[in-house]
N, C-alpha and C positions, 0 to 999 in steps of 0.2 A: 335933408331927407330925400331918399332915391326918389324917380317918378314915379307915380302908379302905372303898371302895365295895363294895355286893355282889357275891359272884362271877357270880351269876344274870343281876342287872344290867349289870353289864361284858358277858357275852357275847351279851344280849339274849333269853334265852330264861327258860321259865318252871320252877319246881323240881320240876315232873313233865317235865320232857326225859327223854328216851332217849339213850343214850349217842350212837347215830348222831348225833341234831339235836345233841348239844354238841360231836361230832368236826367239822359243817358248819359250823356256828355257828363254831365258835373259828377256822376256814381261811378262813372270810369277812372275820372282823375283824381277823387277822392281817393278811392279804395288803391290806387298808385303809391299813393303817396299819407296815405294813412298812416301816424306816425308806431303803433301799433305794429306795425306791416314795415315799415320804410324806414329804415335805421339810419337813414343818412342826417348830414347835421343840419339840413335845408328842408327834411320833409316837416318840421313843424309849419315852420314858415308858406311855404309850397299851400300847404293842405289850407292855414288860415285864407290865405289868399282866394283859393279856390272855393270855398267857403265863403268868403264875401261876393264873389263875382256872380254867383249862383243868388247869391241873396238877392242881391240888384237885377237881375235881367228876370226872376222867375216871380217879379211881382208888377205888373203891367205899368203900374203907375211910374215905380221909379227907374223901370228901364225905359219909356217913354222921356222923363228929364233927362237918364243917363242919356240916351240919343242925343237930345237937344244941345247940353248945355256939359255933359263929358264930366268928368270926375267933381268938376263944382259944385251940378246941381245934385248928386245924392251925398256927399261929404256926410260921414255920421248917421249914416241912416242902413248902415248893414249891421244888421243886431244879429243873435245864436241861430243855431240852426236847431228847431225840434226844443227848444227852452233852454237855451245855455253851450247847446254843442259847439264845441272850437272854440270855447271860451275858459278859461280856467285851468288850461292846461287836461279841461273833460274832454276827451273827443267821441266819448259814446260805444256804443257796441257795437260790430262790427254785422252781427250778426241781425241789427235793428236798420245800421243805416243804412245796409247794402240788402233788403231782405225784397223789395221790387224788382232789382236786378240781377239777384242769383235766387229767387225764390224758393228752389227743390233745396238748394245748400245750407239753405240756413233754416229752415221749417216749413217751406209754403209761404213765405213774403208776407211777411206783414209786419215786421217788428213786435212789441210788446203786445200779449195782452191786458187792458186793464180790468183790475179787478178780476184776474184769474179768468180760465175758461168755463165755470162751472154754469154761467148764464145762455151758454151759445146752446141754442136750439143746432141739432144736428140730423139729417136726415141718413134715414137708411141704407144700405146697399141693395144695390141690384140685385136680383136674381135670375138664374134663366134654366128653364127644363124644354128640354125637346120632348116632340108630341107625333108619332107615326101615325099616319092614317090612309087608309085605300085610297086608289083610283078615281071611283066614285064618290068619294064622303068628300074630295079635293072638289070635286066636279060640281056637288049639288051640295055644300055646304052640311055641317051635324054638330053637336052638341056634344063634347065630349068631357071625360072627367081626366084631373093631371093631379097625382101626389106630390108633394113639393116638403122639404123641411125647412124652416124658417128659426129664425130665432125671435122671441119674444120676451118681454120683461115677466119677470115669475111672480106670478099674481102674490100680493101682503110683503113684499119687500120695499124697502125705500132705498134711496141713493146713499153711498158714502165715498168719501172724499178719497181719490186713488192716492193710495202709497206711494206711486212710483213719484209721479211727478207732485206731490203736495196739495194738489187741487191748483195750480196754475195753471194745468192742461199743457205745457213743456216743457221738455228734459232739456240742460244746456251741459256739453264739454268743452271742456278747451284741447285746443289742437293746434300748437305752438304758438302763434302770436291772435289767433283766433278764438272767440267765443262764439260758437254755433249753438244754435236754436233748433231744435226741431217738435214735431208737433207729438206730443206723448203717445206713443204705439198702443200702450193697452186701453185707456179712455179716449181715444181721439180726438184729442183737446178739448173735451166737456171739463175736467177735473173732480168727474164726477164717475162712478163704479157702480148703474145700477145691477141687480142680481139678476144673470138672464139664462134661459133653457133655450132649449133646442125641440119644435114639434113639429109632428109632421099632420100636416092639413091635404084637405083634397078641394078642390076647387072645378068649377067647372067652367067650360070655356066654350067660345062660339065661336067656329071656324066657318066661315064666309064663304057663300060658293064662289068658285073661281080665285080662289087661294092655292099660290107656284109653293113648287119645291123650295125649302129653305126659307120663304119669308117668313117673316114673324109676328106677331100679337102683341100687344100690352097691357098687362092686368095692374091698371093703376092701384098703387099704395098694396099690394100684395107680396112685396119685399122683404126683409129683416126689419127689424121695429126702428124707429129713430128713437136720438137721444135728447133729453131735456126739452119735451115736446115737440122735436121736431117732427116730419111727416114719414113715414115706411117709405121703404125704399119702393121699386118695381118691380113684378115679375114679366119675361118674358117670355114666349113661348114660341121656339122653330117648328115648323110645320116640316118633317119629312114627309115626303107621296112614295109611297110602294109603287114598285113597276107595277103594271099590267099584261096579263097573259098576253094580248095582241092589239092593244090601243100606243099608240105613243103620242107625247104632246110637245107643242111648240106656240107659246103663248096661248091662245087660248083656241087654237084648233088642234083636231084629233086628225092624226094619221093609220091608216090602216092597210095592211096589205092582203089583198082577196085572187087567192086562185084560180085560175080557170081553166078548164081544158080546150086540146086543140081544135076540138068540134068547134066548142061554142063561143073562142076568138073566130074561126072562122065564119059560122053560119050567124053569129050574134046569139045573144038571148037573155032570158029573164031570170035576174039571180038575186037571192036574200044575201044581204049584207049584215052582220050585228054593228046596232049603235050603241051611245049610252042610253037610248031610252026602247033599247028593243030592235026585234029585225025589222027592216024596211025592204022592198024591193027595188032594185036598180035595173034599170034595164043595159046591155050591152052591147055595143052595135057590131054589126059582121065586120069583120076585119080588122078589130082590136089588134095593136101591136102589146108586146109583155114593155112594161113601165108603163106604159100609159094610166096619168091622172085623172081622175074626173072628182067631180065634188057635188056633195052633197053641202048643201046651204043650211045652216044653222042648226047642224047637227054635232056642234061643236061643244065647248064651255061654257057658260054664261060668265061675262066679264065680271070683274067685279061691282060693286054698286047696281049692279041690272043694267048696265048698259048696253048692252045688245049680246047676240051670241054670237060665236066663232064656228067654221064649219068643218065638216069632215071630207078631210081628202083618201079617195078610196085608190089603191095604185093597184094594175092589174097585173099579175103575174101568170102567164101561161107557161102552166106544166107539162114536163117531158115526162113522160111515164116510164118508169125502169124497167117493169116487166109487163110479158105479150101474152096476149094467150095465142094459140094457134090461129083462128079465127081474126083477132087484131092484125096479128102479122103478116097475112093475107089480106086481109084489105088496105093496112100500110104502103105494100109493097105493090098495089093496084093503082097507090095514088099516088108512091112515089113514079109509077110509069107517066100519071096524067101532067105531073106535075113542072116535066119536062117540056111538055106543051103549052102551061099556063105562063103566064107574066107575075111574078110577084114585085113589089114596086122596091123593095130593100134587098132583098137577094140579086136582081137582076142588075142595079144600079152599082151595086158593088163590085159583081163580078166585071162590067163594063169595065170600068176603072182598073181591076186590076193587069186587065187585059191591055190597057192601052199603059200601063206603067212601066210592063217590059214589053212593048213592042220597041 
């Protein structure tokens, strides 16, 4: 009788494996050499083997002797795989014993169901409607309504057992040395067909002040119905925000930009600004540059949960005026004479430099 090879070396892994790598390791080399699959005159043999080496090392006890004492102490002690498999010349379904390592391929992994799918509780699909809403409703939170259509089980019907797949909840082909499993498309593996509509409900929703563009809500169990009492799916709901005539936002502060003329950068002065809660007065001081920020404190969003507010940054923009009247354009031209006299602290600094760049 030849020797026994090692268990380690049959399934190519080393004697510090984790149970996981000898569960991958053994489903790789089976399905190699799966006789099914593997026409050569060794894959019976190959596959048994493999098959017992798996048996031994993926049961704590006797790979602990196998350590010890090596092919003596488990002699006789590698029984079937799954109730008989690799025994009898059975080597099982392809689509059962490989269904954790190719999952999508053979139905969603899981081998057999027993006793059909008709007991599996199944829960619903998601749903999700988008929800526009102002500037302001974003800002200070509202209460609004969303139509949504769902499906539900139609009131005075009871279940009956799907056609397609017989009430086992999977359909199986074969695909040349393969028997693939997959999970029945029209009952989704209940094996069950309750009678269902389509309604359209309206629901209301609370949208949270200081709720951003695109996040979204979740209206538990407000989904498509589940099956065989399982729970309804979810509804979600995206929040779009409409721009704003003249607000912009950046987390939870407001940006705004305010005009001013050249008087009143120059002399400063006292100007309404709009917030969200109305106009406030800001004062402006003489000699405002155009960008210049300032900020108003807590005139921003309220965060969400109330946790503080955000404030409003006001940018100042001083405007060139396009047209004069007679009047303006004489006193312009009174101040463009002055102006040659005065020091401005950016006009003058600049032209220095340019001066000294082509000397």
């Amino acid at each position: 009788m030849p020797e026994k090879r090692d268990y380690y070396d049959i399934l190519g892994v080393s004697k510090r494996a984790t149970d996981e790598q000898l569960k991958i390791a053994f489903r790789k080399k089976a399905f190699e050499y799966h006789p099914d699959r593997n026409k050569s005159k060794n894959a019976e043999e190959k596959f048994k083997e493999i098959n017992e080496a798996y048996q031994i090392l993926s049961d704590s006890e006797k790979r602990a002797k196998y350590d010890q004492f090596g092919h003596a102490g488990v002699d006789g002690q590698a029984g079937g795989f799954g109730g008989g498999f690799g025994a009898g010349g059975d080597f099982g379904d392809l689509g059962d014993i490989f269904g954790d390592l190719f999952g999508d391929m053979f139905g969603g992994g899981g081998g057999r169901r027993s006793g059909g799918g008709r007991s599996r509780a199944r829960r619903g699909e998601d749903l999700q409607v988008q929800l526009d809403i102002s500037f302001e409703e974003a800002a200070f939170g509202i209460e609004k309504e969303v139509t949504i259509v769902r499906n539900i089980v139609k009131e005075g019907t009871t279940p009956t057992t799907c056609n397609t797949c017989g009430g086992t909840g999977e359909v199986r082909r074969q695909q040349g040395f393969f028997t693939i499993a997959q999970t029945c498309p029209y009952c989704q593996g209940t094996g069950e067909l309750a009678e269902r509509t389509r309604k359209k409900v309206t629901l209301s929703v609370k949208v949270p002040a200081g709720i951003g563009h695109g996040q979204r809500l979740k209206l538990s169990r407000e989904g498509d119905v589940g099956s065989n009492g399982g729970p309804n799916g979810d509804l979600y709901v995206q929040l779009l925000i409409q721009d704003h005539a003249f607000f912009d936002r950046e987390g939870f502060d407001i940006y705004c930009d305010v005009p001013i003329t050249f008087s009143q950068a120059a002399l400063g002065a006292v100007i309404e600004v709009p917030t969200l809660n109305g106009k406030v007065e800001m004062t402006i001081p003489a000699g405002v540059q155009s960008g210049k920020k300032m900020r108003l404190k807590g005139k921003g969003i309220e965060k969400l949960g109330g946790y503080g507010v955000g404030d409003q940054i006001i940018a100042i923009l001083v405007e060139t005026p396009t047209k004069l009247s007679d009047e303006q354009r004489e006193l312009f031209e009174q101040l463009s004479t002055l102006e040659h006299s005065q020091t401005n602290p950016n006009s003058s600094g600049f032209f220095e430099k340019v001066k000294e760049f082509f000397q």
